[in-house]
C-alpha positions, 0 to 999 in steps of 0.5 A: 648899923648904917648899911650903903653900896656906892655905885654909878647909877647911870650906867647902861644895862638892858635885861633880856627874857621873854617876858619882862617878869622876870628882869624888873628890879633893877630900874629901881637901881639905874637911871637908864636901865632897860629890859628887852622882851619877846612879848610883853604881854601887854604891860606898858613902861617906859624901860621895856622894849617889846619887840612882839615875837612869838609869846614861845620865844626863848632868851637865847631865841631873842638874842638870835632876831634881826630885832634884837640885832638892830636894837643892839646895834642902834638905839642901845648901843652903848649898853650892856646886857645881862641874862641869868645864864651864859648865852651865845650872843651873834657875831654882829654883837661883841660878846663883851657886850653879854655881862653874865658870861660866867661858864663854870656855872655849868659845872656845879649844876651838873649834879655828879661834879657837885659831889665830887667836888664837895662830898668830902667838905659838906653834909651831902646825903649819902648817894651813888652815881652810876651811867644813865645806860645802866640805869635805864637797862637794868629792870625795875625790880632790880634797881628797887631792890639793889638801892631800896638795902642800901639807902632806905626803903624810899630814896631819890633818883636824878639825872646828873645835867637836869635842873628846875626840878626836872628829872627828879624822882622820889623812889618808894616802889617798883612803880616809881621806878618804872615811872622815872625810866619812862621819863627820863627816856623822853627827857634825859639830859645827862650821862649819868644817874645820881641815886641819894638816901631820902632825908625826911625834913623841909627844903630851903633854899637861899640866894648868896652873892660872892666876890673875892672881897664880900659874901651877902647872904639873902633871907632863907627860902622855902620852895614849893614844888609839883603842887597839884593846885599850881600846876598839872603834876603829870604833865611835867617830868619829874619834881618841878618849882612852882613858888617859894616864900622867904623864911624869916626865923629859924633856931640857933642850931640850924642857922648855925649849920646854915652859916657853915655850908654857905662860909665853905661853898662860897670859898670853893666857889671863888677859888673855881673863879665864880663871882655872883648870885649862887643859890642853895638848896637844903634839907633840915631833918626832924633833928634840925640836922641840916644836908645840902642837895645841891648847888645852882651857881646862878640866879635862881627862880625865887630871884624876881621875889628878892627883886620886889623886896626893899633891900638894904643890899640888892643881891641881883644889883651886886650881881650886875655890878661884879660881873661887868666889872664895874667899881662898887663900895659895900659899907658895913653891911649886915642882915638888916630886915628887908620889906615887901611880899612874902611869896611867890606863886607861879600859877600854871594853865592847867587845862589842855586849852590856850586861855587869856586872863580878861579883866579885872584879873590882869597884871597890877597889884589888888587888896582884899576889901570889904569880901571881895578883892580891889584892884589898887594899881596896874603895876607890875612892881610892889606897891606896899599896900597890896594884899597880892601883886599879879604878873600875867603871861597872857594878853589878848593877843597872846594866850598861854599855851597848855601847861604853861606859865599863866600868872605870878602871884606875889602875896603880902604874908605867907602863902603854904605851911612847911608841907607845903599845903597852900592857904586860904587866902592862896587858894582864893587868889589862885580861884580868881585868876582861874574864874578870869582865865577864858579858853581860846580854843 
């Protein structure tokens, strides 16, 4: 089946974030696209802006610099900018000028809307939402004992505002309580505790583009999280995203399932008056039953991996196109195959140290040859002959900070089984940035 969006690639968009990983894609889509960044962490193109801030900066910390604020103003003028969630632009520069301003995201991340709205119309495991004060009042025993009769001897506690993963608890003990109640302490966000049945099974997720007119479905995904060899589990809250891959077949019945969720959730969400990216997160039990965990009416963090693939309909391109209002035309699309990596890791400095990767471990795409591996390029984008792509947070003259971002890794096939056990080849790249990685202590 013949598969073509028409659109005009000359329109003016810059992507903003700290680093430039996370908005390439689209300089495949327009001719004059730009991506403004903090810090670039040394990697050179003729779309990226660099305007050297602190490699901490923030995207809304970005939007707020006497830097940004004169480049907006000069130079892209006449350009648009598109974030991945709503930000408060300056008042020097019009709102309008912000494409993804779409506020009622905000109500379907927050965890206790999200069954409200959809308990009655979507396989949601069962749950109870009670205030974060009586959560946190109450003595762990109690709390273990009350919801351990109810919902199962393990079941899953969350804070209601909480996302990527953080403030997420998987309860089996006292202990674990005691645990979550410590945490969230420190790092609560919203009013309320959502306490849900634990269904034993495998996580996916998908990305989803709507509009009033069409409904684009990405490739299923499987994400990975908390993995001890990505990321140091006690220095983060909770359950935190460190990867996924995409999933390329499942059976009938669970696609079936799949099919339904997405047909229901992506009405309610355009009678709420949502358009764009949207993402899912699922659960399939051992009987290929499957229940959704929740709703993130955004792009999501496996975004940039739908971003390196070759797309017959790019899901961030009809995202960009919808929100800023701009005609396009998709013909007689369908699920045709997409090319390009597998899965994406995000490798995290594990240590307690702010390091730099050195050479040759720095950003561009490599292939395993000969028993050893071989830098092909000094991309930053998919080159189709590459085993692994790396994009590293680092430059020599900005070393990641402890427990934070340090590369992702893009692999050309699979990275971890469905428990989410890396592989070999996983575990020798990640050995190989690491054998790169100098403290700067």
């Amino acid at each position: 089946m013949d598969i073509h969006i028409t659109y005009d690639k000359k329109l003016l968009f810059g992507g903003i974030k700290p680093t430039p990983w996370a908005q390439l894609g689209p300089e495949k889509w327009f001719d004059q696209y730009v991506v403004v960044t903090g810090n670039s962490r040394g990697f050179t193109a003729d779309f990226v802006r660099n305007l050297n801030l602190s490699p901490l900066a923030t995207t809304s910390g970005i939007i707020n610099t006497p830097e940004f604020e004169e480049l907006a103003s000069g130079k892209l003028a006449d350009y648009r900018f598109i974030t991945y969630k709503p930000m408060t632009p300056p008042v020097s520069i019009h709102a309008n000028r912000f494409v993804a301003q779409n506020s009622s995201y905000k109500r379907f991340e927050d965890k206790k809307i999200f069954r409200d709205i959809f308990a009655d119309s979507l396989p949601i495991p069962r749950f109870f939402v009670i205030p974060t004060d009586d959560f946190l009042s109450r003595m762990a025993d109690e709390v273990f004992t009350s919801y351990s009769k109810l919902l199962g001897q393990k079941f899953v506690v969350q804070d209601n505002r909480n996302s990527a993963g953080r403030g997420t608890f998987i309860v089996g003990a006292e202990s674990d309580v005691s645990r979550c109640q410590e945490t969230l302490v420190r790092e609560q966000k919203g009013t309320h505790i959502v306490i849900s049945e634990y269904i034993d099974g495998i996580e996916r997720s998908m990305q989803v583009f709507v509009s009033k007119a069409d409904v684009v479905k990405g490739p299923l995904q499987q994400q990975l999280v908390r993995n001890p060899l990505l990321l140091d589990p006690d220095k983060r809250g909770g359950i935190y995203f460190c990867g996924g891959q995409l999933i390329t077949q499942y059976s009938k019945k669970v696609n079936s399932q799949i099919e339904i969720i997405i047909a229901t959730a992506s009405d309610t969400l355009r009678r709420e008056g949502y358009a764009g990216i949207f993402g899912v997160d699922f659960i399939v039990d051992v009987n290929e039953n499957v229940y959704i965990l929740e709703i993130n009416a955004r792009p999501t963090a496996l975004l940039p991996l739908l971003n390196q693939q070759s797309m017959p309909l790019p899901l961030y391109l009809l995202h960009m196109l919808e929100l800023s209002g701009e005609s396009y035309t998709i013909t007689k699309h369908n699920n045709s195959p997409i090319r390009g990596p597998r899965t994406l890791l995000v490798l995290s400095n594990t240590t307690n140290a702010p390091v730099t990767v050195d050479q040759p471990a720095t950003t561009g795409n490599y292939q395993f040859k000969d028993g050893s591996i071989k830098k092909l390029d000094e991309n930053a984008e998919w080159n189709e002959q590459a085993d692994f792509m790396l994009q590293v947070f680092s430059s020599p003259a900005y070393p990641v900070a402890p427990h934070a971002k340090l590369a992702n890794i893009f692999l050309a096939k699979r990275g971890f089984d469905d428990q989410g056990t890396l592989n070999e080849r996983a575990i020798t790249i990640i050995e190989y940035v690491r054998s790169h990685s100098i403290s700067k202590m």
